[in-house]
mmCIF entry with sequence, helices, sheets and N, C-alpha, C, O atoms, coordinates in Angstrom:
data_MODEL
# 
_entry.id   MODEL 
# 
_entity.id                         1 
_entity.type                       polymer 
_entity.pdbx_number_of_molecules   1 
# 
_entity_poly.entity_id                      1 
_entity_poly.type                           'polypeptide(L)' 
_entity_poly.nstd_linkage                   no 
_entity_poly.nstd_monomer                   no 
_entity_poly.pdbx_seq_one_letter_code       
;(UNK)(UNK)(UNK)(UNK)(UNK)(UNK)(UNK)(UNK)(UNK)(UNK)(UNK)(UNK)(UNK)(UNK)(UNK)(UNK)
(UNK)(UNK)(UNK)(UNK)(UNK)(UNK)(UNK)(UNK)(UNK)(UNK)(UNK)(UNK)(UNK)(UNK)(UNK)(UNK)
(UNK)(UNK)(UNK)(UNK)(UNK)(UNK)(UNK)(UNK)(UNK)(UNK)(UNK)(UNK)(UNK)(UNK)(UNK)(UNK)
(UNK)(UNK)(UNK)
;
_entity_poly.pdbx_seq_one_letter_code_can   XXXXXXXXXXXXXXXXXXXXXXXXXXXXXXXXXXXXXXXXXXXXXXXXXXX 
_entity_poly.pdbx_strand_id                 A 
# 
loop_
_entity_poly_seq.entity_id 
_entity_poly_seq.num 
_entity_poly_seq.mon_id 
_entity_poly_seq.hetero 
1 1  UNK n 
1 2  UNK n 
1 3  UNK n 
1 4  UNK n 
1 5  UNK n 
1 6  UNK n 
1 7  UNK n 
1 8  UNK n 
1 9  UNK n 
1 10 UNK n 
1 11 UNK n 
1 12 UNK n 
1 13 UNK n 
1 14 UNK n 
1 15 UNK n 
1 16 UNK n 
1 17 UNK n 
1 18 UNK n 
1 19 UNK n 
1 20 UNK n 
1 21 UNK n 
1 22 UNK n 
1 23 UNK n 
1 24 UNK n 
1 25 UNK n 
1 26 UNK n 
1 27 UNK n 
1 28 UNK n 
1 29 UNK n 
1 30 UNK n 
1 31 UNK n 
1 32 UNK n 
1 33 UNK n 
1 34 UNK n 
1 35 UNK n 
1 36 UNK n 
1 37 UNK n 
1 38 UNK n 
1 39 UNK n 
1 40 UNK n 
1 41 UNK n 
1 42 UNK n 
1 43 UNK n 
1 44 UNK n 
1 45 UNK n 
1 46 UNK n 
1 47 UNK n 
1 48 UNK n 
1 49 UNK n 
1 50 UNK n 
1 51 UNK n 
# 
_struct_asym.id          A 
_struct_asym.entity_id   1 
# 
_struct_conf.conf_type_id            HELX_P 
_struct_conf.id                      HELX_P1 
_struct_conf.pdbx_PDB_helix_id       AA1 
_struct_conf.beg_label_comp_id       UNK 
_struct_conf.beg_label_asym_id       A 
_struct_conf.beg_label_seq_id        12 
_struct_conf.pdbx_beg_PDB_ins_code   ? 
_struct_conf.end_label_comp_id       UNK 
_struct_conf.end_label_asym_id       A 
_struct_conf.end_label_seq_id        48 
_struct_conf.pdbx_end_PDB_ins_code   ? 
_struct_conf.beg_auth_comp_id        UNK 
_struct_conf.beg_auth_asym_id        A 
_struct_conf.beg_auth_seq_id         12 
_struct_conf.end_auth_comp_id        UNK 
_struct_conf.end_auth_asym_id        A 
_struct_conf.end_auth_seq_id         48 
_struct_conf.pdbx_PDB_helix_class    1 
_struct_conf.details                 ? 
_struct_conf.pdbx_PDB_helix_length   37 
# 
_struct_conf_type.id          HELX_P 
_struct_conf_type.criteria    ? 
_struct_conf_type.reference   ? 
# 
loop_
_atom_site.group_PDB 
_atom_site.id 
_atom_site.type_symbol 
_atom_site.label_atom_id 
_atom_site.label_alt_id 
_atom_site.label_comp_id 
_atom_site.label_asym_id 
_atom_site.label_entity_id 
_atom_site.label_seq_id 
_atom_site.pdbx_PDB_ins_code 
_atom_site.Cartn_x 
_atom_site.Cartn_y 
_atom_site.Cartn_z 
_atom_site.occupancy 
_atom_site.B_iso_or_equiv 
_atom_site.pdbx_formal_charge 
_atom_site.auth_seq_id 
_atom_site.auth_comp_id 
_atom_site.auth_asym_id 
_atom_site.auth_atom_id 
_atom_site.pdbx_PDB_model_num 
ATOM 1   N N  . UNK A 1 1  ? 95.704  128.046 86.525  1.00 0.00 ? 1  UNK A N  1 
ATOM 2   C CA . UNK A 1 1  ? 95.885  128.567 87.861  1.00 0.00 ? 1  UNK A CA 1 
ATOM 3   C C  . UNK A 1 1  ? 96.330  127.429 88.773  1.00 0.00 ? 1  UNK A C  1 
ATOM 4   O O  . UNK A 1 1  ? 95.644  126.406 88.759  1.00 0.00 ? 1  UNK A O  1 
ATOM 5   N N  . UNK A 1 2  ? 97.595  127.501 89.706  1.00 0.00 ? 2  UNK A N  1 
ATOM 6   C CA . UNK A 1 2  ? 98.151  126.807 90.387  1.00 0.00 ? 2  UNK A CA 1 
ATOM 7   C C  . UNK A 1 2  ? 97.350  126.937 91.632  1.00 0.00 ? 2  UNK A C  1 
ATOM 8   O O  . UNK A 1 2  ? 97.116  128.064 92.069  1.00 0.00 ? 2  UNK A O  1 
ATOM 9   N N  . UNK A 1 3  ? 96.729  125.438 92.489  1.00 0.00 ? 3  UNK A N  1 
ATOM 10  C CA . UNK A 1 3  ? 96.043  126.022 93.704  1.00 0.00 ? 3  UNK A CA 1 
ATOM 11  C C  . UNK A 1 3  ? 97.340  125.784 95.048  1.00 0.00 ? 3  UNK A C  1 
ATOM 12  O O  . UNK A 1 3  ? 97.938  124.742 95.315  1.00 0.00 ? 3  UNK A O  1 
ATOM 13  N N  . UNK A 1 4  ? 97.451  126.928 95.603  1.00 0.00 ? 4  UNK A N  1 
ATOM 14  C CA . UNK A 1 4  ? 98.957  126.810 96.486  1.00 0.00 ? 4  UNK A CA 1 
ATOM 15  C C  . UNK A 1 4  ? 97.694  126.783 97.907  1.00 0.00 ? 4  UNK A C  1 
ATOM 16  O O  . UNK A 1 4  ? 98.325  127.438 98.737  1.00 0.00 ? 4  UNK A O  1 
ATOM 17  N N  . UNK A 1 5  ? 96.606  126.482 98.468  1.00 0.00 ? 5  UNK A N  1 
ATOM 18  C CA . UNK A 1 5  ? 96.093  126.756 99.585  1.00 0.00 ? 5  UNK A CA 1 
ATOM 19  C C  . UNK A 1 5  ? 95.609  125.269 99.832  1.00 0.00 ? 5  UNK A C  1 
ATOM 20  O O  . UNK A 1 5  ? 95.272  124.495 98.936  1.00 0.00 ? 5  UNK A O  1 
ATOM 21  N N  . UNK A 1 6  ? 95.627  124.972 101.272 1.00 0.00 ? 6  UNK A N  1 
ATOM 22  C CA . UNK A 1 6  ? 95.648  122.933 101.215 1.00 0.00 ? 6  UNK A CA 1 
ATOM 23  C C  . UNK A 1 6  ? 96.088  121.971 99.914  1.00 0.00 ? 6  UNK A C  1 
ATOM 24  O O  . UNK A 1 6  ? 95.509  121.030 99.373  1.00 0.00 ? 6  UNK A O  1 
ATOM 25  N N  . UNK A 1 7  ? 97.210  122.545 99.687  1.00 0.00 ? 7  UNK A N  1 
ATOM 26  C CA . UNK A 1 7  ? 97.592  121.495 98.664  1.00 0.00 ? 7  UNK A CA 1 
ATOM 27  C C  . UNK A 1 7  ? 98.804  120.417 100.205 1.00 0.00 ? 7  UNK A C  1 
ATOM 28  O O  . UNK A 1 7  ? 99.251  119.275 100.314 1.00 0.00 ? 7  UNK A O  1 
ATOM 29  N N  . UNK A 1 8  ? 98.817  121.041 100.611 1.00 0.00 ? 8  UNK A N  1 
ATOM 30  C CA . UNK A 1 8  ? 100.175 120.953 101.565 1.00 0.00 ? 8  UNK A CA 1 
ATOM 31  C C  . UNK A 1 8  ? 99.749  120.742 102.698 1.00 0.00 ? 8  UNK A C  1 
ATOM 32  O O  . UNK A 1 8  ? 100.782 120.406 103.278 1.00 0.00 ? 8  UNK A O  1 
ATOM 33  N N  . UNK A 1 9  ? 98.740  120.690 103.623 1.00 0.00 ? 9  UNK A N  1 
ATOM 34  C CA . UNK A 1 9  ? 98.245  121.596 104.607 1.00 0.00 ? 9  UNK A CA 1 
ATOM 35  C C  . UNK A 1 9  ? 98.093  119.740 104.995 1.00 0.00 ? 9  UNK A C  1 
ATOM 36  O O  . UNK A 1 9  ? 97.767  118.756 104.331 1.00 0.00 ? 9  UNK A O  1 
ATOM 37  N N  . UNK A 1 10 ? 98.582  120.001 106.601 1.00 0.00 ? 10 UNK A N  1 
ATOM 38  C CA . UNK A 1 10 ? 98.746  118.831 107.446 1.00 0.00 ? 10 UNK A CA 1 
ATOM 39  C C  . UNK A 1 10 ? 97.238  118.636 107.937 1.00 0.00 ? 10 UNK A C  1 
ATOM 40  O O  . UNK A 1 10 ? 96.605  119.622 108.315 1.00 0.00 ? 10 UNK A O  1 
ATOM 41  N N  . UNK A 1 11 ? 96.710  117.474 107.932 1.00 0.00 ? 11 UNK A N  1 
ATOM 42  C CA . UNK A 1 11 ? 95.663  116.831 108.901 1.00 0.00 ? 11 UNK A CA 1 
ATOM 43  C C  . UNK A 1 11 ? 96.162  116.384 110.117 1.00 0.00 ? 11 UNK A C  1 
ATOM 44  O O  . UNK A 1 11 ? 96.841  115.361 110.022 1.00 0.00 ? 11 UNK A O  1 
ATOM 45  N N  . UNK A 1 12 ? 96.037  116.815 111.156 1.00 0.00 ? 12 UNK A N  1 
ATOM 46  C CA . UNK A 1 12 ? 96.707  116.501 112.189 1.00 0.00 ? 12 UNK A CA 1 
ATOM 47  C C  . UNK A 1 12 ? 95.624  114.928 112.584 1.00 0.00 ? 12 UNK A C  1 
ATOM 48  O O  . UNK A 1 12 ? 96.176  113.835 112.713 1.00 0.00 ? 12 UNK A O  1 
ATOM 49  N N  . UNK A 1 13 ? 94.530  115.041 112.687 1.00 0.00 ? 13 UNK A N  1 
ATOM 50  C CA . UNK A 1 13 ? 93.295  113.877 112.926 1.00 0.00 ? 13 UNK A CA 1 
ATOM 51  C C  . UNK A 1 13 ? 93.772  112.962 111.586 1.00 0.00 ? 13 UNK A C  1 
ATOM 52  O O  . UNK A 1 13 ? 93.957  111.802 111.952 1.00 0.00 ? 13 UNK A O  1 
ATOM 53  N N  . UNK A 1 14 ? 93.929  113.076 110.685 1.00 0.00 ? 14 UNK A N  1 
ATOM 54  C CA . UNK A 1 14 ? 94.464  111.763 109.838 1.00 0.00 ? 14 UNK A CA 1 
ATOM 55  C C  . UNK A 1 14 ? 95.927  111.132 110.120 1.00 0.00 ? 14 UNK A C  1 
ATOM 56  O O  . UNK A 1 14 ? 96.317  109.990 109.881 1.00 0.00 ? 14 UNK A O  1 
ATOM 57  N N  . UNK A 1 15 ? 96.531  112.085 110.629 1.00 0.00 ? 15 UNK A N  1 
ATOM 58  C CA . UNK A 1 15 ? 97.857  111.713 110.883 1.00 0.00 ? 15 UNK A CA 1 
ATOM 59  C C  . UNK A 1 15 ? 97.993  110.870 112.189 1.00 0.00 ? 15 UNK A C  1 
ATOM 60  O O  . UNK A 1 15 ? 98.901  110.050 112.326 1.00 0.00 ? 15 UNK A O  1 
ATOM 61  N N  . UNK A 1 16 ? 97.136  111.089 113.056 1.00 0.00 ? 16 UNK A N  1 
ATOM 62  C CA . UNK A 1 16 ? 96.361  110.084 114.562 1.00 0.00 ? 16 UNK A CA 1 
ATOM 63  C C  . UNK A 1 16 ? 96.241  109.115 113.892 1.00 0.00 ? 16 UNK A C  1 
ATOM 64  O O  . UNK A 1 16 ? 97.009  108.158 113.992 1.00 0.00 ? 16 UNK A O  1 
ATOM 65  N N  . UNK A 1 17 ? 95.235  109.163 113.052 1.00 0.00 ? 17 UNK A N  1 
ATOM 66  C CA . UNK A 1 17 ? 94.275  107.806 112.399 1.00 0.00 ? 17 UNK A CA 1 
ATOM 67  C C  . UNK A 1 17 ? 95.584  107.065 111.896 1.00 0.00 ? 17 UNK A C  1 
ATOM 68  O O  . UNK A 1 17 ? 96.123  106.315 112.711 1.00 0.00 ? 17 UNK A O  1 
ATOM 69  N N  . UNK A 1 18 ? 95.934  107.146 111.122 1.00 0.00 ? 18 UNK A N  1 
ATOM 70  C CA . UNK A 1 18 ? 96.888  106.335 110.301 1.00 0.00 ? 18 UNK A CA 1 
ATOM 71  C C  . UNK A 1 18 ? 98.039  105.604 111.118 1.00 0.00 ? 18 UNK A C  1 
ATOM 72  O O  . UNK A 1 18 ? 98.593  104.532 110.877 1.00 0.00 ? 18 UNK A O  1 
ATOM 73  N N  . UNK A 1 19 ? 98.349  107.041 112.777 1.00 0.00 ? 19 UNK A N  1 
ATOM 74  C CA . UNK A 1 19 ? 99.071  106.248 113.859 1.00 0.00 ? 19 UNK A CA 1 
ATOM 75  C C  . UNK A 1 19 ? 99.089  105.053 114.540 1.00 0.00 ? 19 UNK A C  1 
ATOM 76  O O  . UNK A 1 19 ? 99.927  104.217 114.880 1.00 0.00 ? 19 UNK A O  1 
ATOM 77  N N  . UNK A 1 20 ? 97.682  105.266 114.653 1.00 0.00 ? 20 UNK A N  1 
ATOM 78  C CA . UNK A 1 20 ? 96.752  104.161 115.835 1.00 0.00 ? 20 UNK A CA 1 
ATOM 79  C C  . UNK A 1 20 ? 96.595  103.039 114.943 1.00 0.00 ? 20 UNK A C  1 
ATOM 80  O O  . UNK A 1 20 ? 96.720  102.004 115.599 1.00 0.00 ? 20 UNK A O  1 
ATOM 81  N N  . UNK A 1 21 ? 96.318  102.747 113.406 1.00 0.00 ? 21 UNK A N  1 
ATOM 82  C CA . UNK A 1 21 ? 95.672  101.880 112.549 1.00 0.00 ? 21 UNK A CA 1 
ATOM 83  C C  . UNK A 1 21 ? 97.515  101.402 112.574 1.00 0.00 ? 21 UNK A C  1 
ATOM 84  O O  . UNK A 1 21 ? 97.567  100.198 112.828 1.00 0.00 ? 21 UNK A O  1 
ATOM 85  N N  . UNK A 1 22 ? 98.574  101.841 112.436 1.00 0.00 ? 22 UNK A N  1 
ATOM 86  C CA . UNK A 1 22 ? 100.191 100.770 112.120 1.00 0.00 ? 22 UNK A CA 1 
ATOM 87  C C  . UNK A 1 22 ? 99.908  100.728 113.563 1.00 0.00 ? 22 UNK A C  1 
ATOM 88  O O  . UNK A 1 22 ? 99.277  99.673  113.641 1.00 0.00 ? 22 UNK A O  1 
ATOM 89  N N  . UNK A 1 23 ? 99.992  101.343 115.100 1.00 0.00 ? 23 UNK A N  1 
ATOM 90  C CA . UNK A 1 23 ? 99.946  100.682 115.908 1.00 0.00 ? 23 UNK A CA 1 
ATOM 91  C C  . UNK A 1 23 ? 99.307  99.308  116.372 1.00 0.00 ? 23 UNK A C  1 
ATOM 92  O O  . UNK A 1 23 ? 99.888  98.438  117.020 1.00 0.00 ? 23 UNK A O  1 
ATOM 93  N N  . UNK A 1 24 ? 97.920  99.276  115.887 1.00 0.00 ? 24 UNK A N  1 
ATOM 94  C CA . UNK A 1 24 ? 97.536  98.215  116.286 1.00 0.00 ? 24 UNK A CA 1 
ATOM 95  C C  . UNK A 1 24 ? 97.355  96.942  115.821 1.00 0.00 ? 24 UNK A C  1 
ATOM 96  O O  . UNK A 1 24 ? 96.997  95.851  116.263 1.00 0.00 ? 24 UNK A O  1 
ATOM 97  N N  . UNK A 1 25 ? 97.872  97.636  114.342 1.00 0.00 ? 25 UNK A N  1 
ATOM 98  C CA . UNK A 1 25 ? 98.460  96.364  113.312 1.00 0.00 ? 25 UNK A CA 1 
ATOM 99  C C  . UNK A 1 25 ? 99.871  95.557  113.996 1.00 0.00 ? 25 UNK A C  1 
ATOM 100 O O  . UNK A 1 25 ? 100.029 94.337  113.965 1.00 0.00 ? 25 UNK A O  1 
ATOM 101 N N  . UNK A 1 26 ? 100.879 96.592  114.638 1.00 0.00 ? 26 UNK A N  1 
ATOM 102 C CA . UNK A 1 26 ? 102.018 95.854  115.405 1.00 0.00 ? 26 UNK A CA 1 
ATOM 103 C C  . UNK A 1 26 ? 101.313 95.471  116.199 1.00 0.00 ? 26 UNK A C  1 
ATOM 104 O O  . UNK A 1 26 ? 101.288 94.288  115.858 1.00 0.00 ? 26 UNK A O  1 
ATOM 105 N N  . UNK A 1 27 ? 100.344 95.562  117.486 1.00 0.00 ? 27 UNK A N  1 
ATOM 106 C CA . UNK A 1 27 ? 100.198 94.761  118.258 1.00 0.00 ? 27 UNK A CA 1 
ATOM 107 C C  . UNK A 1 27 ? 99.382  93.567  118.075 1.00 0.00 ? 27 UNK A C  1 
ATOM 108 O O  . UNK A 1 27 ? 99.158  92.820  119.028 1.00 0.00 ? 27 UNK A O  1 
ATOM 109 N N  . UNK A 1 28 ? 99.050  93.405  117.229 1.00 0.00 ? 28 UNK A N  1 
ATOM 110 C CA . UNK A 1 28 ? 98.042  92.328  116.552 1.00 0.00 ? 28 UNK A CA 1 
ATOM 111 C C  . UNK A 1 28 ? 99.404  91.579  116.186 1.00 0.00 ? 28 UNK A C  1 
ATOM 112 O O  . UNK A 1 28 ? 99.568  90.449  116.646 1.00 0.00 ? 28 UNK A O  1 
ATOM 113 N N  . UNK A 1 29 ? 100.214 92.050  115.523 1.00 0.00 ? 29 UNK A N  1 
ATOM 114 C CA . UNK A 1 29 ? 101.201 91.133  114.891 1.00 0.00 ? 29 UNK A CA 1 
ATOM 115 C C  . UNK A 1 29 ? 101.841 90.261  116.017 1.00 0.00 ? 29 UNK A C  1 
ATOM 116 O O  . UNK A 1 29 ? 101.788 89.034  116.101 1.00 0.00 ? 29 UNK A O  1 
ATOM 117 N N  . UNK A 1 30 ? 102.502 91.200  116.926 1.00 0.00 ? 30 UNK A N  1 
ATOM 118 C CA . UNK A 1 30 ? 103.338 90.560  118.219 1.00 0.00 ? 30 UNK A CA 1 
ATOM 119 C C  . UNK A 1 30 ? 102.429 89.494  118.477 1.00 0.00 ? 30 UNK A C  1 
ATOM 120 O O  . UNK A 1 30 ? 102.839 88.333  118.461 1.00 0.00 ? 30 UNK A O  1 
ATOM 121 N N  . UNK A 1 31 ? 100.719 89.882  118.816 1.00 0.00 ? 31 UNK A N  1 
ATOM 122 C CA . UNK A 1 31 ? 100.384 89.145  119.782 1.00 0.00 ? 31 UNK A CA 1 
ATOM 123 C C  . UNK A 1 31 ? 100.162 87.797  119.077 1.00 0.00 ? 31 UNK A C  1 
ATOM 124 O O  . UNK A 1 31 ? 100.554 86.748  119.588 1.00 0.00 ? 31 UNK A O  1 
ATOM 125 N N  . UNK A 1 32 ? 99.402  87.851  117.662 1.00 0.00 ? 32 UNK A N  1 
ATOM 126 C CA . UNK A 1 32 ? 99.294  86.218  116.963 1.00 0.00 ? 32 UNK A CA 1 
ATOM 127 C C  . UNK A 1 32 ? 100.833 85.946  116.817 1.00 0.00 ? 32 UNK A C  1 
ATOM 128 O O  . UNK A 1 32 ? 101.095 84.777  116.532 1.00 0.00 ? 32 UNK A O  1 
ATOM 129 N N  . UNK A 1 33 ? 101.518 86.490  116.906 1.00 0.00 ? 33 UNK A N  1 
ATOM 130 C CA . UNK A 1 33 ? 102.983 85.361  116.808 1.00 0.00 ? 33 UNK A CA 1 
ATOM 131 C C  . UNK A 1 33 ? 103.007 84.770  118.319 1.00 0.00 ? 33 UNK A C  1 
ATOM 132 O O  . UNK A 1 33 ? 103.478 83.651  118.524 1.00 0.00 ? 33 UNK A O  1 
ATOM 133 N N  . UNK A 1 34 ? 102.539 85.478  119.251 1.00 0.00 ? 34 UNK A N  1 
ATOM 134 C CA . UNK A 1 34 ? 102.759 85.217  120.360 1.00 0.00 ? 34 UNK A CA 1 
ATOM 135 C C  . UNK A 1 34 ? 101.877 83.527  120.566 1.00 0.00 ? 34 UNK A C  1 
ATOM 136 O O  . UNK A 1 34 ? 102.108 82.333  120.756 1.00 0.00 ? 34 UNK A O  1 
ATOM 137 N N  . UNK A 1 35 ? 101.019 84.285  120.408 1.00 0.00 ? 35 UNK A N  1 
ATOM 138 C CA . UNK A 1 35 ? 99.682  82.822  119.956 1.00 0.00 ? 35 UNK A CA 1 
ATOM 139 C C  . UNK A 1 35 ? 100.453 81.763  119.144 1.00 0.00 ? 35 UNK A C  1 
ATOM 140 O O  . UNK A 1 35 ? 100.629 80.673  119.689 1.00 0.00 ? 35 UNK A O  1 
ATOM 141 N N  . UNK A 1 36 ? 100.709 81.869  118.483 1.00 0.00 ? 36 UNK A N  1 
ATOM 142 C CA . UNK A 1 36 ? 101.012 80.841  117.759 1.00 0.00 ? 36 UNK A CA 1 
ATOM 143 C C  . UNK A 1 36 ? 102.203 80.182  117.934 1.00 0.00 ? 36 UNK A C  1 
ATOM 144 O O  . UNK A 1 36 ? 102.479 79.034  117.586 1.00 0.00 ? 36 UNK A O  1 
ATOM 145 N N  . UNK A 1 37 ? 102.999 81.118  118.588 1.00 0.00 ? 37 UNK A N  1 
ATOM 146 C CA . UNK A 1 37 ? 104.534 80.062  119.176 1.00 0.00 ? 37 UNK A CA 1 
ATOM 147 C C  . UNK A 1 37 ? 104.025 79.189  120.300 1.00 0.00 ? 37 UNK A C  1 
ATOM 148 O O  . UNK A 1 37 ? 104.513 78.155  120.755 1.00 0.00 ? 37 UNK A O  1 
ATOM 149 N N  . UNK A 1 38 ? 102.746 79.956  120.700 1.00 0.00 ? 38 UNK A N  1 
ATOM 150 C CA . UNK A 1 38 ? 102.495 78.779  122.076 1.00 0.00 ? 38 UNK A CA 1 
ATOM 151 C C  . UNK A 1 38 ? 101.712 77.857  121.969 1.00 0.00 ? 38 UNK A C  1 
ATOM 152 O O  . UNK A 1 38 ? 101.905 76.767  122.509 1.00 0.00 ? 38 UNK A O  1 
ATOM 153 N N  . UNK A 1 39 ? 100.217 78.266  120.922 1.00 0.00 ? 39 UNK A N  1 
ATOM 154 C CA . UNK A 1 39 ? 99.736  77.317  120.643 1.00 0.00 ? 39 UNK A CA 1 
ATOM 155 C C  . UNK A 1 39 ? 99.853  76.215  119.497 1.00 0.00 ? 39 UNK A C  1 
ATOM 156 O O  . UNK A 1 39 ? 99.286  75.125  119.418 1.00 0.00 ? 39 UNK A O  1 
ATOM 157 N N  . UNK A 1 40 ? 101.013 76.999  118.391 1.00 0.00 ? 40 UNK A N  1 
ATOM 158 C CA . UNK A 1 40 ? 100.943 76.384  117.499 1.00 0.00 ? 40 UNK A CA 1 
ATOM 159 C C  . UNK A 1 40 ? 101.273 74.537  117.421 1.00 0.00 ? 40 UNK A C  1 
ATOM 160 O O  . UNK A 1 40 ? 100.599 73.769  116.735 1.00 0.00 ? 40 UNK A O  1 
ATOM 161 N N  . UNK A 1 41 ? 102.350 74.159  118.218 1.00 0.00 ? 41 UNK A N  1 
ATOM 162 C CA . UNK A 1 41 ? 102.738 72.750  117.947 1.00 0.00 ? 41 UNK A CA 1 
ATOM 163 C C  . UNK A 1 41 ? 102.167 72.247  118.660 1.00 0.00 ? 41 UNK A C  1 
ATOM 164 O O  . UNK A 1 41 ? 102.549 71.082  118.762 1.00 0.00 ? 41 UNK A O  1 
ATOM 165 N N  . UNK A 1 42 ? 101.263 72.516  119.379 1.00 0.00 ? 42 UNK A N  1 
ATOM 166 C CA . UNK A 1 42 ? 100.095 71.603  119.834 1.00 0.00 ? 42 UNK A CA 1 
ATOM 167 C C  . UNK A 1 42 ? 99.036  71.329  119.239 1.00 0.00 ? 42 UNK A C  1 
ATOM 168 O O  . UNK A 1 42 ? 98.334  70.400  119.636 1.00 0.00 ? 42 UNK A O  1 
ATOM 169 N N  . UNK A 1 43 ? 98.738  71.993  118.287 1.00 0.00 ? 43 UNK A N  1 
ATOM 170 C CA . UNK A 1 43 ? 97.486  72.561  117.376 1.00 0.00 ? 43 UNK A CA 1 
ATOM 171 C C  . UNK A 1 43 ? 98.495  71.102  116.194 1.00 0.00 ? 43 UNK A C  1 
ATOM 172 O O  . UNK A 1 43 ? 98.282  69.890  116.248 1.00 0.00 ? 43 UNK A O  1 
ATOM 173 N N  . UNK A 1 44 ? 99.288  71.660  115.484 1.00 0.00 ? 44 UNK A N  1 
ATOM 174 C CA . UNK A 1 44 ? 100.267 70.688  114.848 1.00 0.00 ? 44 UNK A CA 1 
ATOM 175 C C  . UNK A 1 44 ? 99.908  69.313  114.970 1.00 0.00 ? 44 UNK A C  1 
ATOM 176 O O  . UNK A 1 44 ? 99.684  68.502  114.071 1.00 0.00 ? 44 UNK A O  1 
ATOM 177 N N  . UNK A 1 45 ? 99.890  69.199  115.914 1.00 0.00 ? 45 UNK A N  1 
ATOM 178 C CA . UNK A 1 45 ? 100.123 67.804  116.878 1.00 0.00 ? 45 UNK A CA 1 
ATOM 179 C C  . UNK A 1 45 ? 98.789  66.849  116.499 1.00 0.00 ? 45 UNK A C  1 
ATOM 180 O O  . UNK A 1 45 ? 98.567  65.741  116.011 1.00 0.00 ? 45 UNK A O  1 
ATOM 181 N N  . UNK A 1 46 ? 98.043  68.000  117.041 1.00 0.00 ? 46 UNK A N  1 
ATOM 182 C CA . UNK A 1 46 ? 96.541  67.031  116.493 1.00 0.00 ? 46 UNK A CA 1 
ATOM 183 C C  . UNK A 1 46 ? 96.222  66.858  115.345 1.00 0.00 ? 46 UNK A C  1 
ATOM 184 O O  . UNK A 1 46 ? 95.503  65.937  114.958 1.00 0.00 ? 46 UNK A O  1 
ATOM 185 N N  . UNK A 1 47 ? 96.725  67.735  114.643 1.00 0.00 ? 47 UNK A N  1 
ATOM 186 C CA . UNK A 1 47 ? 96.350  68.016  112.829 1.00 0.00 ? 47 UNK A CA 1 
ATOM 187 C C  . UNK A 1 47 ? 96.908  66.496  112.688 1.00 0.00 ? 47 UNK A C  1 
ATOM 188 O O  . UNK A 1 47 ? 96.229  65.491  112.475 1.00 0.00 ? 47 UNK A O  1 
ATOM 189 N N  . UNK A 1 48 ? 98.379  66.586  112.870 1.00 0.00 ? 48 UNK A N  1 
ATOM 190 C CA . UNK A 1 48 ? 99.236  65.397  112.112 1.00 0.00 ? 48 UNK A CA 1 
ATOM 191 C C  . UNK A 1 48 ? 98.600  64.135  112.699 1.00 0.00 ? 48 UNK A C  1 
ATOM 192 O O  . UNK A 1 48 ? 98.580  63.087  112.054 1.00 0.00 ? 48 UNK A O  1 
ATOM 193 N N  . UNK A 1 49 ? 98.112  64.237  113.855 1.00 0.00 ? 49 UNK A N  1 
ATOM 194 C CA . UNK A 1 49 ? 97.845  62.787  114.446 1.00 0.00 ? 49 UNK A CA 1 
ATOM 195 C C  . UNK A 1 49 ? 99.130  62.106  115.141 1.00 0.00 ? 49 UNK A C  1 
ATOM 196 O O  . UNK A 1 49 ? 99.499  60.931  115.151 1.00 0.00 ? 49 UNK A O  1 
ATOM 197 N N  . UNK A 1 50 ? 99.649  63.206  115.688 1.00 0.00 ? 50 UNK A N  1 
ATOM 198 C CA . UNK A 1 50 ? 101.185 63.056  116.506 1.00 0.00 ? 50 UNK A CA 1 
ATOM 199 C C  . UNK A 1 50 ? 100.741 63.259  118.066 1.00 0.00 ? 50 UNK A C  1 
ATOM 200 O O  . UNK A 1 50 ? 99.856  64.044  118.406 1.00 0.00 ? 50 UNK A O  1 
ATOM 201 N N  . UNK A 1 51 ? 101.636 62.271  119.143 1.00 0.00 ? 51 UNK A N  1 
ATOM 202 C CA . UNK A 1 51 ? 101.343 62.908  120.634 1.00 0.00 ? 51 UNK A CA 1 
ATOM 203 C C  . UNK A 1 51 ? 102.665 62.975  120.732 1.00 0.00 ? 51 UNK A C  1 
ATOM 204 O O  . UNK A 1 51 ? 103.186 63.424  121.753 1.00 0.00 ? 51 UNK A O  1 
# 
């Protein structure tokens, strides 16, 4: 017996979830690049023992 009833059937609340979870993965992404273009070669700097 083939089951043809929610085999298909949209979650609209998982389909949110899964929205919001790549959204805030991009904004996490933007923002540590953001971080890190600004803080990074200063951070660099001290590691290497460079002024």
């Amino acid at each position: 017996m083939v089951a043809t009833e929610g085999a298909l059937t949209v979650n609209f609340e998982s389909i949110r979830l899964v929205s919001l979870v790549l959204v805030e993965a991009a904004i996490l992404y933007v923002g540590y690049g953001a971080l890190e273009k600004a803080v990074g070669p200063a951070v660099t700097d001290i590691i290497t023992g460079e002024e």
